[in-house]
C-alpha positions as CSV (number, residue, x, y, z in Angstrom):
1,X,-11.5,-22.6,-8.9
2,X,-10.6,-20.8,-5.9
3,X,-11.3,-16.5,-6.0
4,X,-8.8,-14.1,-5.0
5,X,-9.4,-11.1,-2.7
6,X,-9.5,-7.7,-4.7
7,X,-9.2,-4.5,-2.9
8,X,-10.8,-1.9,-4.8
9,X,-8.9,1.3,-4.2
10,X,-9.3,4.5,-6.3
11,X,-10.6,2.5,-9.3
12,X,-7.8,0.2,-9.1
13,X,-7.9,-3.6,-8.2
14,X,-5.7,-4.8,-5.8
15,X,-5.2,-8.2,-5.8
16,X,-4.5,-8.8,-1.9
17,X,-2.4,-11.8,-2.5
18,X,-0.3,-10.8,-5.1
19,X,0.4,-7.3,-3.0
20,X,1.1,-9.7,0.2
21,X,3.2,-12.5,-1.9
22,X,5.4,-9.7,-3.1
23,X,6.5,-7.4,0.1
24,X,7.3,-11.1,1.5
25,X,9.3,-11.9,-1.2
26,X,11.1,-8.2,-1.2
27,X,11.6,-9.3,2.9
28,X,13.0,-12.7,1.9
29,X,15.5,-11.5,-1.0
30,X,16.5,-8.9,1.4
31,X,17.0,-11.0,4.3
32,X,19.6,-12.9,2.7
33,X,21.3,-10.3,1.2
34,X,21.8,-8.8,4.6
35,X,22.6,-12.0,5.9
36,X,25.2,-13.1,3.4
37,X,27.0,-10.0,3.8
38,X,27.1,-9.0,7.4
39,X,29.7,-10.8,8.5
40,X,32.2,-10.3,5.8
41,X,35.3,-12.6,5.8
42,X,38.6,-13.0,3.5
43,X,39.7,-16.0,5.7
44,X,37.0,-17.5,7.0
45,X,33.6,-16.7,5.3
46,X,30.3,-18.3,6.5
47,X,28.2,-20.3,4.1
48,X,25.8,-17.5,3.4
49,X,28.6,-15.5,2.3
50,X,29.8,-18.5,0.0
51,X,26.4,-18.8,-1.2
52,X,26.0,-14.9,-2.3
53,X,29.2,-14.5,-3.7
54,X,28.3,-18.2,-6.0
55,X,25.1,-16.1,-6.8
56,X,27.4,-12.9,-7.9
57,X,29.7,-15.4,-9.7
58,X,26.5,-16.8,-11.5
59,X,24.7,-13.6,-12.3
60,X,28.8,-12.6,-14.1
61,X,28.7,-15.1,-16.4
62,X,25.6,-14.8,-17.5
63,X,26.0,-11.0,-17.9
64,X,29.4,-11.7,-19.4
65,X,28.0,-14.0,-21.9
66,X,25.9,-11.4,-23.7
67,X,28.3,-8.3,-23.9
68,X,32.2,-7.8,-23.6
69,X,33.9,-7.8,-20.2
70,X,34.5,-4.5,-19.9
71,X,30.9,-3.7,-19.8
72,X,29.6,-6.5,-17.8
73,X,30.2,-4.7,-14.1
74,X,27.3,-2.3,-14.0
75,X,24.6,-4.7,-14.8
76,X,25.4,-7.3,-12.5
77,X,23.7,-6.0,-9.4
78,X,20.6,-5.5,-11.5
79,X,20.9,-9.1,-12.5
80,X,21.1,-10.3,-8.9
81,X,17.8,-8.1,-8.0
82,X,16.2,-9.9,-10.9
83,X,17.2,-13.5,-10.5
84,X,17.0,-13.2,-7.0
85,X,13.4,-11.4,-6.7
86,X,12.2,-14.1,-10.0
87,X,13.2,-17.2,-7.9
88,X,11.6,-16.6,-4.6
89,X,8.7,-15.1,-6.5
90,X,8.2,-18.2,-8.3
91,X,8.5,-20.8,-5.4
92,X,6.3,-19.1,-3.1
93,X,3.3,-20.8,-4.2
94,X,4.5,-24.6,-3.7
95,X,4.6,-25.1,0.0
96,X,0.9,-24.3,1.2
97,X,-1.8,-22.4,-0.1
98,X,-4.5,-20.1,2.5
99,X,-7.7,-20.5,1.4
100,X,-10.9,-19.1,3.7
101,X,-15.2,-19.7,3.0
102,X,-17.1,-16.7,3.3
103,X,-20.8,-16.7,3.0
104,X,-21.4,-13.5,3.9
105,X,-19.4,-10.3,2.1
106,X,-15.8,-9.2,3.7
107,X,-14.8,-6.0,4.2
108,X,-11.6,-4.4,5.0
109,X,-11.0,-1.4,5.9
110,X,-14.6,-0.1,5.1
111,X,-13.8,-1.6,1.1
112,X,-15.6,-4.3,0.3
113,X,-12.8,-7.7,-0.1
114,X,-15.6,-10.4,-1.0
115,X,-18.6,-9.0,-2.3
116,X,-22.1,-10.9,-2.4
117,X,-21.8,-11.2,-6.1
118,X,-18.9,-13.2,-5.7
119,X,-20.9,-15.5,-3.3
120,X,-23.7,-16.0,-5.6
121,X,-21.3,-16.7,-8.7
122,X,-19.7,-19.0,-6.6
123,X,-20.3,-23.2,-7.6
124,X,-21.8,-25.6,-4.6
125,X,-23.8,-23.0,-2.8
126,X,-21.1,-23.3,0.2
127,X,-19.8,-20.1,-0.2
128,X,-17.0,-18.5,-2.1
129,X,-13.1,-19.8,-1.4
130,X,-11.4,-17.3,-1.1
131,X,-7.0,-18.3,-1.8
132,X,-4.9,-15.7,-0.1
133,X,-1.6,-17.1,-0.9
134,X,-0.3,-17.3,-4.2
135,X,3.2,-17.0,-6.3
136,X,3.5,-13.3,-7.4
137,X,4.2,-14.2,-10.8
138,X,1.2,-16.4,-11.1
139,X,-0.2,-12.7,-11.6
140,X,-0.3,-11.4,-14.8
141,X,-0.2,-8.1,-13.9
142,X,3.2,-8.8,-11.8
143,X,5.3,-10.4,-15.3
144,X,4.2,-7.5,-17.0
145,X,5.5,-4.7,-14.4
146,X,8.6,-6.6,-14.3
147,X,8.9,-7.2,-18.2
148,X,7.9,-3.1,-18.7
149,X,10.4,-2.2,-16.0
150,X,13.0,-4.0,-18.0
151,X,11.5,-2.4,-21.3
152,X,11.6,1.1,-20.6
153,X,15.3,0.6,-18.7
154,X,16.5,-1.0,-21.9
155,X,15.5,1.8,-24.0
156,X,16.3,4.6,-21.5
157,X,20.3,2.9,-21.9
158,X,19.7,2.7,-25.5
159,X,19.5,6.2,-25.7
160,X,22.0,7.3,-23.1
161,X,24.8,4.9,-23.8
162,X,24.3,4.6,-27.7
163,X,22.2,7.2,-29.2
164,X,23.1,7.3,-32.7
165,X,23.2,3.5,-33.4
166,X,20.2,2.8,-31.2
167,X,17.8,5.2,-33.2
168,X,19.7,3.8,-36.7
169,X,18.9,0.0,-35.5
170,X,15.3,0.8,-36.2
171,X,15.8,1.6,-40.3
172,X,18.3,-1.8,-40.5
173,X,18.5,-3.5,-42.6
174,X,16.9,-0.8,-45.2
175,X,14.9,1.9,-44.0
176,X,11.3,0.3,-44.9
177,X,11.8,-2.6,-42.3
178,X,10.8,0.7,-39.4
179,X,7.4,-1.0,-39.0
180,X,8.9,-4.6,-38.2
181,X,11.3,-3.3,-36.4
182,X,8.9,-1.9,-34.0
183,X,7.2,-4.4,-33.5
184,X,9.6,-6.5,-32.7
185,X,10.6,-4.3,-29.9
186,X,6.9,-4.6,-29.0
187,X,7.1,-7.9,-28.8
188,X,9.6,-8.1,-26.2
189,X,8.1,-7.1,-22.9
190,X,4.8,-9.7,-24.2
191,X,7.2,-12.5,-24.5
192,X,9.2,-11.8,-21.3
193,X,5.9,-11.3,-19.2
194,X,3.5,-14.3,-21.0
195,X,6.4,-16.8,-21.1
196,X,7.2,-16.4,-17.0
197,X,3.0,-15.8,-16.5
198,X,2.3,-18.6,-18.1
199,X,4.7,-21.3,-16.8
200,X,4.4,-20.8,-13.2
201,X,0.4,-20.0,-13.2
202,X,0.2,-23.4,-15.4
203,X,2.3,-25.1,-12.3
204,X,-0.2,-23.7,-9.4
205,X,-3.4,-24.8,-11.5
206,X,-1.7,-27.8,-12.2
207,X,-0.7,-28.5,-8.1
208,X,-4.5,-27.2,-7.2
209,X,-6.0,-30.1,-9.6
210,X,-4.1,-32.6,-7.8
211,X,-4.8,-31.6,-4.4
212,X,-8.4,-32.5,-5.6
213,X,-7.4,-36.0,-5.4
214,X,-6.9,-35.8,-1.8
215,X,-4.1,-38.2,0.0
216,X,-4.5,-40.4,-3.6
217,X,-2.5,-37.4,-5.3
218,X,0.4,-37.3,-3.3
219,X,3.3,-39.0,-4.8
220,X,2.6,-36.9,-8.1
221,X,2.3,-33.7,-5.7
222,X,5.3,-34.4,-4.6
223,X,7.1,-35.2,-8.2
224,X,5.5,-31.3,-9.5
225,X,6.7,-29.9,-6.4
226,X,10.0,-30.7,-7.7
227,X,9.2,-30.4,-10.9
228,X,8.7,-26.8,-9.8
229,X,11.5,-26.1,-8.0
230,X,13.4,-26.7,-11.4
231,X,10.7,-24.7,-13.1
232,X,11.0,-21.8,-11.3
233,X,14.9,-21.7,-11.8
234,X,14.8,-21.5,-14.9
235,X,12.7,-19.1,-15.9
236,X,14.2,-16.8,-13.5
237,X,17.6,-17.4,-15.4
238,X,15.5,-17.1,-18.8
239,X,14.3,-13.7,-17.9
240,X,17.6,-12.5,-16.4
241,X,19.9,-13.9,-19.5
242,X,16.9,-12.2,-22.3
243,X,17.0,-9.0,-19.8
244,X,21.5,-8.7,-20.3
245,X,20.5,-9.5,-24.4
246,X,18.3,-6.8,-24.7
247,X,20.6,-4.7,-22.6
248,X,23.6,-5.9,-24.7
249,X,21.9,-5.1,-28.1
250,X,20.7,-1.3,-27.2
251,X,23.5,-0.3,-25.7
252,X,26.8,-1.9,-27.6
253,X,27.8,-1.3,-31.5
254,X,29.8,-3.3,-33.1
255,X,32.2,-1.6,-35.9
256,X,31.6,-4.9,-39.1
C-alpha cells in the first residue's frame, strides 16, 4: 500500500495530496463557473452556459423537493458549491495516480515529507512509494470538514430562521426523548462524512488492487473507471439532497 506525504506543520499533519487535490479541484469548479457565465446570452448561449444553467436547474429541484418553493432560492447556490466541489472531488482520483520511491528521507521546506521511519516500515526493502495524487474525499479528514461545515450551518439556520421550534424539536415527541434526540443530530455529520469516505476510498483501493495485475487487469479497470464515474455522481447528489433535508427540517415548521 502506497504512503502519502505528510507535512508536519505546527503539530498538524498535512496530508500533501489531499491539500494539492483540493485547491485543483477549487481551480477546476471555478473554472467552469467563470467559463459558463462569461459570455452570457438570451439568444444565443454557448454550451457551457447551457450546461450551468442544467446544473442550476438540477440543484432547484432537488432543493425544491425538500422544502416549499418559496424557500428554495437561497439555498441553491450553496447546493451548486456542494454538488459541484463533491463531483470533481470524487473523480479526481480515476485518471492517473503519481507515485515516487524514496530511499533516502524528503524534505521540504526544511520539514521532513518522508522520514526514514517510513522507509524502514516500508515492505520489499525498495524504498517507500510515496502516492501524491489522490481524490480529496478519499480523505477522511476532507468528508468530515465538509459534513461539519454542513452541521454547524444547519444549526446556525435553525436558530436564526426558527428559534422557537428548533430548540422544541429536541423535547418531541415528549420531553424524555432529549437524549435520543441528540444523538441523532450527532449522528448526522458521521453518516454524511463515513458514507462519502467510505465509497470513494473503497473505489481507489479497489482501482489500486487491479493495477496490480498489470496489462491482465485492464478490461475490469476500465468497467470501475465507469463504475466510478457513476459512483461519484451519486454520492455527490446524496450529500447535497441529505444537506437541503437537514436544512429543510431546522429551519421550516409546519402548523399539524
Amino acid at each position: 500500500m502506497h504512503k502519502f506525504p505528510v507535512w508536519q506543520l505546527g503539530g498538524l499533519n498535512i496530508d500533501i495530496s489531499t491539500f494539492l487535490a483540493i485547491i485543483i479541484t477549487c481551480i477546476i469548479v471555478f473554472t467552469l463557473a467563470r467559463l459558463s457565465v462569461r459570455n452570457l446570452s438570451v439568444t444565443n448561449p454557448s454550451k457551457m452556459q447551457n450546461f450551468l444553467e442544467w446544473v442550476v436547474e438540477f440543484v432547484h429541484g432537488i432543493v425544491a423537493s425538500t422544502m416549499p418553493l418559496n424557500r428554495v432560492k437561497p439555498f441553491v447556490s450553496l447546493g451548486m458549491t456542494l454538488i459541484m466541489f463533491i463531483f470533481v472531488a470524487n473523480l479526481l482520483g480515476l485518471p492517473f495516480g503519481i507515485v515516487t520511491t524514496h530511499d533516502q528521507p524528503l524534505s521540504l521546506f526544511g520539514y521532513t515529507i518522508v522520514s526514514e521511519e517510513m522507509i524502514k516500515t516500508a515492505h520489499g526493502g525498495h524504498g517507500v512509494e510515496v502516492a501524491w495524487w489522490k481524490s480529496p474525499t478519499a480523505d477522511v479528514s476532507v468528508t468530515f470538514g465538509l459534513a461539519a461545515i454542513v452541521i454547524v450551518l444547519v444549526h446556525y439556520l435553525g436558530l436564526r430562521l426558527n428559534t422557537k421550534h428548533y430548540l422544541k424539536h429536541y423535547f418531541e415527541p415528549f420531553w424524555f426523548f432529549f437524549p435520543l434526540n441528540v444523538i441523532k443530530e450527532i449522528s448526522k455529520p458521521l453518516t454524511l462524512a463515513l458514507r462519502l469516505y467510505a465509497n470513494i476510498f473503497a473505489g481507489e483501493v479497489l482501482i489500486a488492487t487491479i493495477l496490480m495485475a498489470g496489462i491482465f487487469g485492464t478490461p475490469l479497470l476500465i468497467a470501475w473507471q465507469g463504475f466510478s464515474i457513476f459512483v461519484g455522481a451519486i454520492q455527490a447528489f446524496l450529500f447535497t439532497v441529505l444537506t437541503m433535508v437537514y436544512i429543510s427540517h431546522a429551519t421550516i415548521h409546519e402548523e399539524h
